[in-house]
C-alpha positions as CSV (number, residue, x, y, z in Angstrom):
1,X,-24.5,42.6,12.1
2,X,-21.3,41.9,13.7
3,X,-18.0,40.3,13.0
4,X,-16.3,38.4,14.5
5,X,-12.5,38.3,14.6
6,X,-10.2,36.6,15.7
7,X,-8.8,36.9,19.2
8,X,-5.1,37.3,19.2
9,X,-4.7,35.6,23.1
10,X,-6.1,31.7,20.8
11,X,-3.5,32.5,18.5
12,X,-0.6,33.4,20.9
13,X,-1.8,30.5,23.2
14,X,-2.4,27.5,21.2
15,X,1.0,27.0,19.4
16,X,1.2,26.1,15.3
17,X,2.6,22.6,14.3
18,X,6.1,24.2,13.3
19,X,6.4,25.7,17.3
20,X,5.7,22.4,18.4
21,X,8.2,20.6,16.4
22,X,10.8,23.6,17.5
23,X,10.2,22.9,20.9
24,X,11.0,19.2,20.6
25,X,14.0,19.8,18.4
26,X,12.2,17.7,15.5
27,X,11.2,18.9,11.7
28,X,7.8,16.5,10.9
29,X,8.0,17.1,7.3
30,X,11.9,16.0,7.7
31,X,11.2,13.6,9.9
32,X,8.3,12.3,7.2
33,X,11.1,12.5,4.6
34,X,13.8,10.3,6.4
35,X,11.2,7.3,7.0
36,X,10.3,7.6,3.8
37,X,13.9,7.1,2.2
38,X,14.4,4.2,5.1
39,X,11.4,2.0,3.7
40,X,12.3,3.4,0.1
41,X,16.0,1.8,0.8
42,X,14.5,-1.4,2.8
43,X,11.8,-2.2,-0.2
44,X,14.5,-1.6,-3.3
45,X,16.8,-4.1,-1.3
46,X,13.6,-7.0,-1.1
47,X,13.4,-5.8,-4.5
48,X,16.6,-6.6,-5.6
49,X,16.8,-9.8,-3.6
50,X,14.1,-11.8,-4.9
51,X,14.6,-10.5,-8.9
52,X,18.8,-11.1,-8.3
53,X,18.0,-14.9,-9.1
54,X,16.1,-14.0,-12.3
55,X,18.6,-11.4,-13.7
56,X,21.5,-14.0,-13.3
57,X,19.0,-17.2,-14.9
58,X,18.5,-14.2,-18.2
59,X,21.8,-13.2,-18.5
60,X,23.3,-16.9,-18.4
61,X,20.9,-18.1,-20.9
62,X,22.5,-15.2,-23.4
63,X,25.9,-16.7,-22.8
64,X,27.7,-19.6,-25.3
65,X,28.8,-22.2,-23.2
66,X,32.6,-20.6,-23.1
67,X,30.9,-17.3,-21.7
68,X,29.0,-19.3,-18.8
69,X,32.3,-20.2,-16.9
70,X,34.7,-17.8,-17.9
71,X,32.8,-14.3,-17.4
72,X,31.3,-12.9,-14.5
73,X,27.6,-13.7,-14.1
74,X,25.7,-10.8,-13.4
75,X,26.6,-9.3,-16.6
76,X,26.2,-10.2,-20.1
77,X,29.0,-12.6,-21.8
78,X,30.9,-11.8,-25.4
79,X,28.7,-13.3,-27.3
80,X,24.7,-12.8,-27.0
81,X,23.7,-16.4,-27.8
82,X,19.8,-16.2,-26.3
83,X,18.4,-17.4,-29.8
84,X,20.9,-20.3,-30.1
85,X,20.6,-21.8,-27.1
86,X,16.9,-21.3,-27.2
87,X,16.8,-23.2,-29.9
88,X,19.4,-25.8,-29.2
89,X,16.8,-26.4,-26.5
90,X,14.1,-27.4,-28.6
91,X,16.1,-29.4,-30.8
92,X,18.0,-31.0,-27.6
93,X,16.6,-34.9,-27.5
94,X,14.3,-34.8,-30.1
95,X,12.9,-31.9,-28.5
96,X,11.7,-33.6,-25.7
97,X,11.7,-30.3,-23.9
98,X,8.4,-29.3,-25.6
99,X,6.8,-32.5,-24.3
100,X,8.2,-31.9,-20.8
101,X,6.6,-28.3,-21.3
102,X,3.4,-29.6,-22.7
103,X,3.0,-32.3,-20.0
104,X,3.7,-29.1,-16.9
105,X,0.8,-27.2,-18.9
106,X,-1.5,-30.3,-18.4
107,X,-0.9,-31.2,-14.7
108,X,-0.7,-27.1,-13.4
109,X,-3.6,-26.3,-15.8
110,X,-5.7,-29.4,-14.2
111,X,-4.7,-29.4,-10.4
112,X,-5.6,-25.7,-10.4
113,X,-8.5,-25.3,-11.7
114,X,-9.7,-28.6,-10.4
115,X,-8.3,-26.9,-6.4
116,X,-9.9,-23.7,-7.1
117,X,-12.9,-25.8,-7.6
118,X,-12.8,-28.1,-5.0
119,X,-11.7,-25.2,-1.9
120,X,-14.0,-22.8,-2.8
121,X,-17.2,-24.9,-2.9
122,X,-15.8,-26.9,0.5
123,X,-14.8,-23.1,2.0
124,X,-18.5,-21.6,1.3
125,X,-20.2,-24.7,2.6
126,X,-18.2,-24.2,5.7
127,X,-18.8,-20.5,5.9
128,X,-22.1,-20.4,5.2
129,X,-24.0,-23.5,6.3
130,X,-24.6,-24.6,9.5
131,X,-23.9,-28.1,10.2
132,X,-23.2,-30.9,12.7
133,X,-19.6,-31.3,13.4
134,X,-18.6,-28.1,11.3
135,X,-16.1,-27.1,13.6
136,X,-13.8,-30.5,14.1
137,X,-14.0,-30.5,9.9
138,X,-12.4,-27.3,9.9
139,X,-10.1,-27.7,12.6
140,X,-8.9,-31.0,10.5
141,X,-8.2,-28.5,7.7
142,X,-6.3,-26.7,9.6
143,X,-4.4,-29.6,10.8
144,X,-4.1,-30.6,7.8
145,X,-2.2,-27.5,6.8
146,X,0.2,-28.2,9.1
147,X,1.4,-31.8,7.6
148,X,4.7,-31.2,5.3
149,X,4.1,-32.9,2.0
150,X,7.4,-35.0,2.3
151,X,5.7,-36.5,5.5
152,X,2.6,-37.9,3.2
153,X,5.3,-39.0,-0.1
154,X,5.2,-42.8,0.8
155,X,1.6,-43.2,2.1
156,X,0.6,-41.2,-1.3
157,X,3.0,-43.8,-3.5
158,X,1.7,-47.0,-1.6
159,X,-2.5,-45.9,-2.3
160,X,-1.5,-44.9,-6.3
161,X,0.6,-48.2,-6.5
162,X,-2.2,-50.1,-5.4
163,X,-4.5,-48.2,-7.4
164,X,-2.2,-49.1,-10.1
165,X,-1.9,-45.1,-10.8
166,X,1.8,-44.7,-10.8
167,X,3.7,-43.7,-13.4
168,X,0.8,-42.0,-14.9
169,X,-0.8,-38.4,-15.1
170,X,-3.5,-39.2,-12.9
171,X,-0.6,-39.5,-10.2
172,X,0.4,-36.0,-10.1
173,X,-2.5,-34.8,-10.9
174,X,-5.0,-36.3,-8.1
175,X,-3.0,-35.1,-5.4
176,X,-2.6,-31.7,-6.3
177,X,-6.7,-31.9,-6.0
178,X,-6.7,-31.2,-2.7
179,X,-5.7,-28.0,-1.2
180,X,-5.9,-28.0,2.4
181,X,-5.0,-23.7,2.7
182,X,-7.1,-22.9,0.1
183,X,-9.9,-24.3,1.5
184,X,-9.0,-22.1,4.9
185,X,-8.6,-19.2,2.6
186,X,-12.1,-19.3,0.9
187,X,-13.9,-20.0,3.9
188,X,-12.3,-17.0,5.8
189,X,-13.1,-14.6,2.5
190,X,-16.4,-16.3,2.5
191,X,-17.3,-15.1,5.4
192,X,-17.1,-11.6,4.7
193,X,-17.6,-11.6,1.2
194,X,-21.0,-13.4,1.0
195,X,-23.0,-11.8,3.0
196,X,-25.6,-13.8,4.8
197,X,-28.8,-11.4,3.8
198,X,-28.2,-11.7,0.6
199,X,-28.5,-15.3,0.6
200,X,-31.4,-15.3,2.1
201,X,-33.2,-12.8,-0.5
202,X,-32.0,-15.2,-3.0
203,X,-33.4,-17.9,-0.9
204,X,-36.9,-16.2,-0.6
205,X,-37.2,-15.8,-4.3
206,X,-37.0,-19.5,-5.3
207,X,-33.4,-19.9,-6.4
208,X,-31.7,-23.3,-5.2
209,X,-28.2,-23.9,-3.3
210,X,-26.5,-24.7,-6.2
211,X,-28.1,-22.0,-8.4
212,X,-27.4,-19.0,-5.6
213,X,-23.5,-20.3,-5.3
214,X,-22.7,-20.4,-9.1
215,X,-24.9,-17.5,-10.1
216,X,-24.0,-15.1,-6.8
217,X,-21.6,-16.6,-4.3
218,X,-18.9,-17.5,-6.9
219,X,-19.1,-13.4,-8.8
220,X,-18.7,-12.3,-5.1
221,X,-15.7,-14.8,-4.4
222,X,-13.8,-14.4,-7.8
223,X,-11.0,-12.5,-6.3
224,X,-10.2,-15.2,-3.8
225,X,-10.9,-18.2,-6.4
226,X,-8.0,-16.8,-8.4
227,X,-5.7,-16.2,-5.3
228,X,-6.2,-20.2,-4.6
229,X,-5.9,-20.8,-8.4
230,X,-2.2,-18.9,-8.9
231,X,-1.3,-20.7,-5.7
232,X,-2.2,-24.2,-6.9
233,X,-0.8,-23.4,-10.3
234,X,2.4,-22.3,-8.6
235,X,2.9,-25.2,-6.6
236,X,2.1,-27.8,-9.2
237,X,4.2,-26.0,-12.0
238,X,7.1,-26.0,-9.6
239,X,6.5,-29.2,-8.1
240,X,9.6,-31.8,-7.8
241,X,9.4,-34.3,-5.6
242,X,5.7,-36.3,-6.4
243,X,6.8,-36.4,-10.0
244,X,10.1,-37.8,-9.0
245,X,8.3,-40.4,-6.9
246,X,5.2,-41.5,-9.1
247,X,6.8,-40.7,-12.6
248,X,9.0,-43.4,-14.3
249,X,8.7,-42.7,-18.2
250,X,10.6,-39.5,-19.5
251,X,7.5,-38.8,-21.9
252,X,6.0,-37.8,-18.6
253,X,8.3,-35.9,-16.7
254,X,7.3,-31.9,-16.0
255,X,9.9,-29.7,-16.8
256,X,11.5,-29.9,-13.4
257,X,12.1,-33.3,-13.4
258,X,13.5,-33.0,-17.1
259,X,16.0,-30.5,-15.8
260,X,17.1,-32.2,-13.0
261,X,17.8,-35.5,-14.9
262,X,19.6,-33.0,-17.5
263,X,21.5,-31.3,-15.0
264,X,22.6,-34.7,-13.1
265,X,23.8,-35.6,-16.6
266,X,25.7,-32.4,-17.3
267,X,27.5,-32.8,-13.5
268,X,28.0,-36.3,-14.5
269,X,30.2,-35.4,-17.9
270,X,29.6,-36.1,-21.1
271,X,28.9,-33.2,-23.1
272,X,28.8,-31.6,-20.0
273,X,29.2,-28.0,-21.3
274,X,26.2,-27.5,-23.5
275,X,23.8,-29.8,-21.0
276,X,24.5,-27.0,-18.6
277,X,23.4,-24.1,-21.1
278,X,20.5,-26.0,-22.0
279,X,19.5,-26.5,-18.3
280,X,19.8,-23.0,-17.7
281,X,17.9,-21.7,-20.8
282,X,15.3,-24.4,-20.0
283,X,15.0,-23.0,-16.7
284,X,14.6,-19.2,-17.5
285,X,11.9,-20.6,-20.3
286,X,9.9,-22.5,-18.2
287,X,9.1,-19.6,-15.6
288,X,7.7,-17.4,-18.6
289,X,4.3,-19.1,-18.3
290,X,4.0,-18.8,-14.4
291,X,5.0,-14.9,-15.0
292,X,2.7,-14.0,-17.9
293,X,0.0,-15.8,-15.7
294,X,0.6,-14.0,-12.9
295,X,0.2,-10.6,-15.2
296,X,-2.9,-11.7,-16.6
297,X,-4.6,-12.7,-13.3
298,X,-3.3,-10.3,-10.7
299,X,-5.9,-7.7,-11.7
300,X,-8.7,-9.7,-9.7
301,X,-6.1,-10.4,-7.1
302,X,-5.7,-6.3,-6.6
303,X,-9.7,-5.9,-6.5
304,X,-10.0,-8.3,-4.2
305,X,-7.3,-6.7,-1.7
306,X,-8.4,-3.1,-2.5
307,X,-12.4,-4.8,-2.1
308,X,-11.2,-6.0,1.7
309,X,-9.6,-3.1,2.6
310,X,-12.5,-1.0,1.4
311,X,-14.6,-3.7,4.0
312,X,-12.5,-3.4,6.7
């Protein structure tokens, strides 16, 4: 029994990682190091960018209404007044601020759950069935995506007022139904998610359409159901402009339009010092929900990412 060893002409001719680098004048692991401090520095400046607006909403809701002009506004003011003007905000108007609230709850709550519902059973019929005219359908989608909501403001007001729908919830709330991207984004998960054989198995054993897509399809597509539903809740708890156009009565208004008109007020004079600390404290509070939603749901967001990469 022999051994083999090593002969030194492989070692001598086939030069280690460290020769290599000293040949081209570079370090890897140094190298490694400085693009790794270059994204660190480029992803702590994103960072800071988009949670600069949140820092300064907090720390001017702490300030009295002195503090909010006369101190500088990334830091905190003399007094920390958080609790007051928390709860000059719920007194503010009869404490209309807590119906504003409650009616945001009711049309975000709604329009999601209702375009989650809607996009993902329009998404897997267009991923998995097989149809005349399937491709124009989804190229209208697409088209569709493409449309700025401004564009469809008036056509939208004129069908509600002859529906004799304005200036009620069903105004804000109908529209928001319909979710032209989240329809695209089930139907391209869909596609991978679901996968066809599957279907078929279920298919073979007896089980319906509508039995295989509740029981099966929708486990498989939770991950992007809940992407579509934080989108839609997004958009309709920050939405501005169809409430400003269908909305009339004050005991309607979401939150943003309630701010707005408060802020217009506050511009405007007339106790214009506390409207513009209640604006701001209404501001930071209404975000809390979107935020604490966003914590609660973003663990099915992270399967379903790691789940696609893990496909790919």
């Amino acid at each position: 029994m022999t051994v083999a060893t090593p002969s030194p002409f492989v070692s001598s001719a086939v030069p280690s990682r460290k020769e290599a680098a000293r040949a081209r004048g570079k370090r890897p692991v140094e190298r490694d190091k400085r693009r790794s401090s270059v994204l660190t520095i480029i992803l702590w400046m994103t960072l800071a960018y988009f949670l600069l607006p949140l820092v300064w909403l907090f720390l001017s809701s702490t300030k009295t209404n002195g503090d909010l002009f006369s101190t500088f506004g990334l830091w905190f003011g003399q007094t920390f007044a958080l609790f007051d003007n928390v709860g000059q905000l719920f007194t503010f108007q009869d404490g209309i601020f807590v119906r504003w609230m409650g009616n945001t709850a009711l049309y975000a709550i709604t329009s999601a759950v209702g375009a989650a519902l809607l996009a993902t059973m329009c998404g897997y019929a267009l991923a998995k069935y097989v149809f005349k005219g399937r491709s124009f359908v989804f190229a209208l989608i697409l088209g569709a995506v493409m449309v700025p909501l401004t564009a469809l403001a008036i056509p939208t007001y004129l069908l509600f007022s002859a529906a004799n729908l304005v200036d009620t919830p069903w105004a804000i709330i109908l529209p928001s139904l319909v979710s032209p991207f989240g329809v695209y984004l089930i139907r391209v998960y869909a596609a991978d998610a679901v996968d066809d054989s599957l279907i078929e198995a279920a298919r073979i054993d007896g089980a319906g359409e509508f039995r295989i897509f509740t029981t099966i399809a929708s486990r498989l597509l939770a991950p992007g159901i809940v992407t579509v539903l934080l989108f839609a809740l997004v958009s309709t708890w920050n939405n501005y402009f169809l409430p400003l156009i269908m909305l009339n009565n004050p005991a309607l208004f979401p939150a943003t339009v309630g701010l707005a008109q408060w802020q217009q007020a506050a511009t405007g004079g007339g106790g214009a010092q506390v409207l513009f600390s209640t604006v701001l404290t209404g501001s930071f509070v209404s975000i809390i929900p979107l935020v604490v939603a966003f914590l609660f749901l973003q663990r099915y967001w992270q399967s379903g990412l790691s789940t696609g990469g893990v496909k790919g």
